[in-house]
N, C-alpha and C positions, 0 to 999 in steps of 0.2 A: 529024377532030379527035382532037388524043391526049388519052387521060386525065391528069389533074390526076397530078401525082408533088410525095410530100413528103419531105424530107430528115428523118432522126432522127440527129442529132449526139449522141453523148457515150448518158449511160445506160448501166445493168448491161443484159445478155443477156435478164435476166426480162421489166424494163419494157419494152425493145426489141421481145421477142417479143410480148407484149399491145397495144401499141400499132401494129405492125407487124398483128396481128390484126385485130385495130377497124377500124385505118385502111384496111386491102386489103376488109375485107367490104364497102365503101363504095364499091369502085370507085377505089381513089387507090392510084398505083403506091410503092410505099415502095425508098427507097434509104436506107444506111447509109454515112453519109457520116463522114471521120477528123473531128479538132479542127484540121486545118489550115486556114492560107488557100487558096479555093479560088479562081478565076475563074470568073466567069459570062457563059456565051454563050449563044447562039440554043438551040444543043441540050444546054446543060447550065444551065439554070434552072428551078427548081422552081416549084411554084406555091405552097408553104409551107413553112417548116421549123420544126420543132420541135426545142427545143436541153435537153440535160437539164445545167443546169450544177451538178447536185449530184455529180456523176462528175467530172465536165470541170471544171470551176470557170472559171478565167479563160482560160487557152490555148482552152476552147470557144468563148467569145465572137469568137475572129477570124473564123469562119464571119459571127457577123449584121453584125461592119465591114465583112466584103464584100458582104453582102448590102443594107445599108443603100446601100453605093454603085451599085447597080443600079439601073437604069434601065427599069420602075417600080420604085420598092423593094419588095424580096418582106414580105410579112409570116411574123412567125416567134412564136412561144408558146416560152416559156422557163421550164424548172420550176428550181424551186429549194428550197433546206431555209429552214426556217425562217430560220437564222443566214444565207443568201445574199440576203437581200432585195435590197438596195442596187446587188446583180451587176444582178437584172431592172429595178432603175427606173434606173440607168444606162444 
């Protein structure tokens, strides 16, 4: 069985790095994925992604349209500033 792998979209270097920390202590393979659209196949699906849209803002959200259209759809955590709410409950 492979290990659980999470995508980290968008974010500065710092959070990337901390999160990239946390998340690997745990056993979860971390990949640093662009804001583009990506496709998702057998060997290229995560088993979560975390999207930082206060870097990225909207161009990052193309990641979770593709990801919504997956088959399960992945689940993804999406940070944002204060002033981005409306980015996460869209």
């Amino acid at each position: 069985m492979r290990p659980p792998r999470i995508w980290l979209v968008g974010g500065d270097a710092e959070l990337a790095s901390r999160l990239s920390g946390v998340l690997s202590s745990h056993g979860y393979i971390i990949e640093h994925i662009s804001e583009q659209p990506v496709e998702f196949g057998r060997d290229r699906k995560p088993t979560a992604i975390v999207l930082s849209a206060v870097e990225t803002g909207m161009p990052g959200l193309d990641v979770l349209i593709s990801a919504r259209k997956a088959v399960p759809p992945i689940p993804a955590v999406v940070l944002v500033a204060p002033d981005q709410v409306r980015i996460a409950i869209d």
